[in-house]
VMD Tcl script that draws the C-alpha trace (Angstrom):
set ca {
  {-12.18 16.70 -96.19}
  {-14.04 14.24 -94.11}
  {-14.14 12.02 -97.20}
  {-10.50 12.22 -98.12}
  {-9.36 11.09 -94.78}
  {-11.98 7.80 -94.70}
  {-10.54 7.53 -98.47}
  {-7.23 7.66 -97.25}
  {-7.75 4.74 -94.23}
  {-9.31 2.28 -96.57}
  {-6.38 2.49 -98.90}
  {-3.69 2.68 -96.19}
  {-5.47 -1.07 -94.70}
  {-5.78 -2.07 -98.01}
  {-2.58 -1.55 -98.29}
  {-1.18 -3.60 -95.65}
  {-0.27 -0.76 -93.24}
  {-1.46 -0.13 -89.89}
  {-2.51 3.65 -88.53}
  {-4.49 5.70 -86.19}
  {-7.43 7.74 -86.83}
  {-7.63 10.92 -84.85}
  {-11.18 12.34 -84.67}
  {-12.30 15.76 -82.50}
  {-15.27 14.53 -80.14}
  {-15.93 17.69 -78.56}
  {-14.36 21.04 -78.00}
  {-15.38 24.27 -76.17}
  {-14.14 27.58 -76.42}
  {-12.23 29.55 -79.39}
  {-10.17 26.55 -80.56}
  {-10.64 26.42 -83.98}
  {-11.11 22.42 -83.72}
  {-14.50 21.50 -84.73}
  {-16.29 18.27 -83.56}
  {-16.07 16.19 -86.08}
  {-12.85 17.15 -87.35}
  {-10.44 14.16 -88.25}
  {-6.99 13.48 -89.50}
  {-5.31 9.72 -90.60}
  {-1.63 9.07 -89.51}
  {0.04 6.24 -90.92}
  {2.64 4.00 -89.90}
  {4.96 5.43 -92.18}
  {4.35 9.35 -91.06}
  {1.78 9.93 -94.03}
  {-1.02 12.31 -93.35}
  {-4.43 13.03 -94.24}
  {-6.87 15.77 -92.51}
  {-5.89 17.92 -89.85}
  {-7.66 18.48 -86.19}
  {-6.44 22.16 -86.27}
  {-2.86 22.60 -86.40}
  {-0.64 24.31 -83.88}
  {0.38 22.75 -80.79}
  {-2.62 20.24 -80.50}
  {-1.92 18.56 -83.96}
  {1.79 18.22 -82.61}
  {0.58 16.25 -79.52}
  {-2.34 14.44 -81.57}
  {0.63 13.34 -84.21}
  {2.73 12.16 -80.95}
  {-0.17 10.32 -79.65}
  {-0.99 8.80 -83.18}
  {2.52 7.60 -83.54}
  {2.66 5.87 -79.86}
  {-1.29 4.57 -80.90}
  {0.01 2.56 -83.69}
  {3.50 1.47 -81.81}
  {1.71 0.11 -78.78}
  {-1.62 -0.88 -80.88}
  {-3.99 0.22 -79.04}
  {-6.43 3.49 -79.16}
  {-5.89 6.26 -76.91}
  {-8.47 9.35 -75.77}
  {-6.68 12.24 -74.98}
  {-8.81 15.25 -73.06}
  {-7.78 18.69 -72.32}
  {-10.13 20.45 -70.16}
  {-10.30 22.92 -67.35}
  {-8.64 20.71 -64.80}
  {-5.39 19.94 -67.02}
  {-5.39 23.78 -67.97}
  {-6.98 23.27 -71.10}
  {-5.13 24.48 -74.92}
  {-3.89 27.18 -72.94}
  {-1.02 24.55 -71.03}
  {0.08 23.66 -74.43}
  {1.22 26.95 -75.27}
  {-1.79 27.74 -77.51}
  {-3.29 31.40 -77.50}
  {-6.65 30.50 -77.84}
  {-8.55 29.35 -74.65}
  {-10.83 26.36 -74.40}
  {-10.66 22.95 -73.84}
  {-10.73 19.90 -76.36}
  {-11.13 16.14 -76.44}
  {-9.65 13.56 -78.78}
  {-10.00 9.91 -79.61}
  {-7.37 8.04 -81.59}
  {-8.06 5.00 -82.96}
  {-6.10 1.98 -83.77}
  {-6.27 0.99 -87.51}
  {-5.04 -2.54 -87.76}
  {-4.68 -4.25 -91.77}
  {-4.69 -7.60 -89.28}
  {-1.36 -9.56 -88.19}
  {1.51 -9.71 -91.09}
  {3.60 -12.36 -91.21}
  {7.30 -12.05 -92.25}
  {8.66 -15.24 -93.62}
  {12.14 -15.18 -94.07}
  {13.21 -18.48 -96.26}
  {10.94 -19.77 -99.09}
  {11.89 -23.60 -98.54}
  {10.16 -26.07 -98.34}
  {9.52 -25.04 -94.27}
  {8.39 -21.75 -95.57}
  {6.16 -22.54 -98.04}
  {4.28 -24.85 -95.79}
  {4.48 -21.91 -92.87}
  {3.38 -19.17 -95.34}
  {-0.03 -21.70 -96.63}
  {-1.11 -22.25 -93.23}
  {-0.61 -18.93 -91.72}
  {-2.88 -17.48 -94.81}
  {-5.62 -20.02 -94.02}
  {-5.02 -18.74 -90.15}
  {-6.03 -14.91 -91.18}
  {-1.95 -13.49 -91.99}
  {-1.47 -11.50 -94.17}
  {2.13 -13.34 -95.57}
  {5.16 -11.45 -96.82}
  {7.58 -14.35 -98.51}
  {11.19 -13.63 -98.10}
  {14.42 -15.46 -99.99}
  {17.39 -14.35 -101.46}
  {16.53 -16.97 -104.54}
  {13.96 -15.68 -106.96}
  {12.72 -18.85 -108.58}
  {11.50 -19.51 -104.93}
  {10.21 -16.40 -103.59}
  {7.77 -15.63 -106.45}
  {3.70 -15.12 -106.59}
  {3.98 -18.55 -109.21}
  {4.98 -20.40 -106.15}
  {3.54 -18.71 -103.26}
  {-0.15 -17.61 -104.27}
  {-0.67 -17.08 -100.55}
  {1.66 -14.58 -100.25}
  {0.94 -10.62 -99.84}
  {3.77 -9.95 -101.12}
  {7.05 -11.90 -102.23}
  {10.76 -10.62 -102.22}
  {13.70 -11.89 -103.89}
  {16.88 -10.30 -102.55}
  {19.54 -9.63 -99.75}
  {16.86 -10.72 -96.84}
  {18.96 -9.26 -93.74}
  {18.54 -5.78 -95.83}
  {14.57 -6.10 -96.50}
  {14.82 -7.14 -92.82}
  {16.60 -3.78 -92.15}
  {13.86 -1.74 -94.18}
  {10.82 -3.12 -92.55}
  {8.67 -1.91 -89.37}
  {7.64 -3.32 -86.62}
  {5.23 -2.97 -84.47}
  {2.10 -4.73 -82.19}
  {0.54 -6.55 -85.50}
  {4.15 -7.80 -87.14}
  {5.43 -11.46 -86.45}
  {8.66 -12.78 -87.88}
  {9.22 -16.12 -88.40}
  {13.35 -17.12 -89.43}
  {13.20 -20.28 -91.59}
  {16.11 -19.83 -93.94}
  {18.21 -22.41 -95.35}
  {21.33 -22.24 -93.09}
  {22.25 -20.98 -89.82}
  {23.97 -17.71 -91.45}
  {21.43 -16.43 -93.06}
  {19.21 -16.76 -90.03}
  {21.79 -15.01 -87.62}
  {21.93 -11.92 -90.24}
  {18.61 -11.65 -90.11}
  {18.00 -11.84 -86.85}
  {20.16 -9.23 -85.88}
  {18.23 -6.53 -88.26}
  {15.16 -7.78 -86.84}
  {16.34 -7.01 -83.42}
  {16.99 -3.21 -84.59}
  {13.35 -2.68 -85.35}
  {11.69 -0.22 -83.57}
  {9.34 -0.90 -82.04}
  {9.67 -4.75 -82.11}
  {7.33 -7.27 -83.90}
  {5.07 -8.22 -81.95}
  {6.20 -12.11 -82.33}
  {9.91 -13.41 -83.41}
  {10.63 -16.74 -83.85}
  {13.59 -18.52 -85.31}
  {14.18 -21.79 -86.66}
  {17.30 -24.22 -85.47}
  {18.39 -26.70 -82.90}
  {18.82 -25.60 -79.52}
  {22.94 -26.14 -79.98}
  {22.37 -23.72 -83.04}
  {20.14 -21.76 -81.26}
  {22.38 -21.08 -78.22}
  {25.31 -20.39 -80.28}
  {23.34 -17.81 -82.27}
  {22.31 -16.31 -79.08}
  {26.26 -15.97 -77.82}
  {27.07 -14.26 -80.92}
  {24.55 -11.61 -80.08}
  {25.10 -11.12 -76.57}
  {28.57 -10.86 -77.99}
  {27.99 -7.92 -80.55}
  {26.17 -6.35 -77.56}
  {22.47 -7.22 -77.70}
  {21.33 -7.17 -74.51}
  {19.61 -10.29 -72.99}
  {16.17 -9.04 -72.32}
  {16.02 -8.36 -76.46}
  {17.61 -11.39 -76.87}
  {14.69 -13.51 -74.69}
  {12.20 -11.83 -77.25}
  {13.05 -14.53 -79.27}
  {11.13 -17.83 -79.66}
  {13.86 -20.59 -80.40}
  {13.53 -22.97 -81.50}
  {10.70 -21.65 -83.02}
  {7.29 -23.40 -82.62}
  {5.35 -25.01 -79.66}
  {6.73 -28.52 -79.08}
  {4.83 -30.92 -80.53}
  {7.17 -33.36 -81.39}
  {6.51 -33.06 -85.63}
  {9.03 -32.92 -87.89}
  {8.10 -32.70 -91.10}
  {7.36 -29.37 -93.14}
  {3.73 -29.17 -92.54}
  {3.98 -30.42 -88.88}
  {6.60 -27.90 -88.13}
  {4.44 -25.12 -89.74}
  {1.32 -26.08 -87.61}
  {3.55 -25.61 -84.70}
  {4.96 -22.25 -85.32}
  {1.22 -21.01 -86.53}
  {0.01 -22.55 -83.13}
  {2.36 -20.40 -81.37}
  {1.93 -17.12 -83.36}
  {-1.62 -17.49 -82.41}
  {-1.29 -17.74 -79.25}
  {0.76 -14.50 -79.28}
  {-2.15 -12.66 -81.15}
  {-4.88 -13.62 -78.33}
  {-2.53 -13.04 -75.52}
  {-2.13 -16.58 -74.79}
  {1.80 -16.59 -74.68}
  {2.27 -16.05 -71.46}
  {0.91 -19.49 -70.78}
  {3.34 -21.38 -73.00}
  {6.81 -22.36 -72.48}
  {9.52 -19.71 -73.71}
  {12.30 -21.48 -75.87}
  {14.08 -18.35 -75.37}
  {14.85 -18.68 -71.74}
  {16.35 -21.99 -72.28}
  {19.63 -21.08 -74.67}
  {19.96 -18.10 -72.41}
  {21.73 -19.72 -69.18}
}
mol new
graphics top color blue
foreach p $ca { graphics top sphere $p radius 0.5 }
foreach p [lrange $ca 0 end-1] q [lrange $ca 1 end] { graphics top cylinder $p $q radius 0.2 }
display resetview
């Protein structure tokens, strides 16, 4: 069983998808937990393995899920002083401790608009260690012949791939469609995720920016979502081309992966007055 679990982690990272890895470290009593025992839970509800059943693999699943939505691992202990299995309703007496690990594929980028912004965004934030997902409602530009960089490629109705996607602490979305529509419809899916990316950025000047932002606040999106936002995406540099643009939003999406983000001017805060 041990096997089919580690089986099942590999392929859910290879796969692009983040989880949590619950593993019994000790136990004591009549619980029929093991040390040893481990079970996979995947961003998408998928398991593999079990630590037991009952009660405990309720609260194990509940940790698991808030393990991958806040990205970080979690030990959960229930001994003597917390009542032990008994104070979760479970007949059998003892006492139990868990750790849950964090399963990260690595940071995903979502690139919504294959021009020629995105194309340049998508090559660099490869080279930087993203895993890219190309977005664009045109197929003859969001294809693997034209972005061999990309994870993945999707040629559709982007607001509704938007609306199908997770989030989460290793997502970052970066809004570089080809008009200010597009990026608005988008947006507002993004903004539904739950839990946010961990990064959202969106392309546009500040008078398109601000506007965007009213429209929002107007359909009810409250402004502390709203100042999630990095616009006009990318630190400010002063570039304008393609390339120069991507190198600033890849700048600032690192800085958002090492924690650095709190040290560089929000763009947000300035369409929000």
């Amino acid at each position: 069983m041990m096997i089919d679990v580690l089986s099942a982690a590999v392929s859910t990272i290879a796969a692009g998808r983040s989880a949590a890895l619950v593993t019994v470290v000790q136990s004591s009593g009549s619980t029929p937990a093991k040390p040893g025992f481990k079970m996979l839970v995947t961003e998408d509800g998928a398991r593999t393995g079990t630590v037991g059943g009952g009660a405990l693999e309720s609260i194990a699943i509940e940790t698991a899920n808030r393990v991958i939505a806040k990205g970080q691992s979690e030990r959960l202990v229930l001994d003597e002083a917390s009542g032990g299995l008994a104070a979760i309703g479970m007949a059998c007496q003892g006492g139990i401790e868990l750790f849950i690990e964090f399963l990260s594929a690595g940071p995903e980028v979502c690139i919504y608009g294959a021009g020629h912004v995105g194309i340049a965004l998508g090559e660099l934030a490869a080279f930087a260690g993203f895993r890219v997902i190309l977005v664009d409602d045109r197929p003859e530009l969001a294809c693997a012949e034209r972005a061999p960089f990309a994870r993945e490629t999707y040629a559709g109705d982007m607001a509704e791939f938007a609306r199908t996607r997770p989030g989460g602490p290793d997502k970052y979305v970066a809004i570089v469609t080809r008009g200010h529509t597009f990026d608005e419809q988008v947006l507002r899916e993004v903004l539904r995720q739950d839990p946010l990316p961990h990064y959202i950025g969106m392309m546009g000047s500040v008078h398109k920016v601000r506007t965007c932002f009213e429209n929002l606040r107007a359909a009810g999106y409250p402004d502390e979502l709203i100042a999630r936002v990095r616009a006009p995406i990318g630190l400010p540099i002063g570039g304008d081309t393609p390339k120069e643009i991507a190198v600033s939003i890849v700048a600032e999406m690192i800085s958002f992966r090492y924690g650095r983000h709190h040290n560089v001017p929000g763009s947000a805060a300035l369409t929000l007055r």
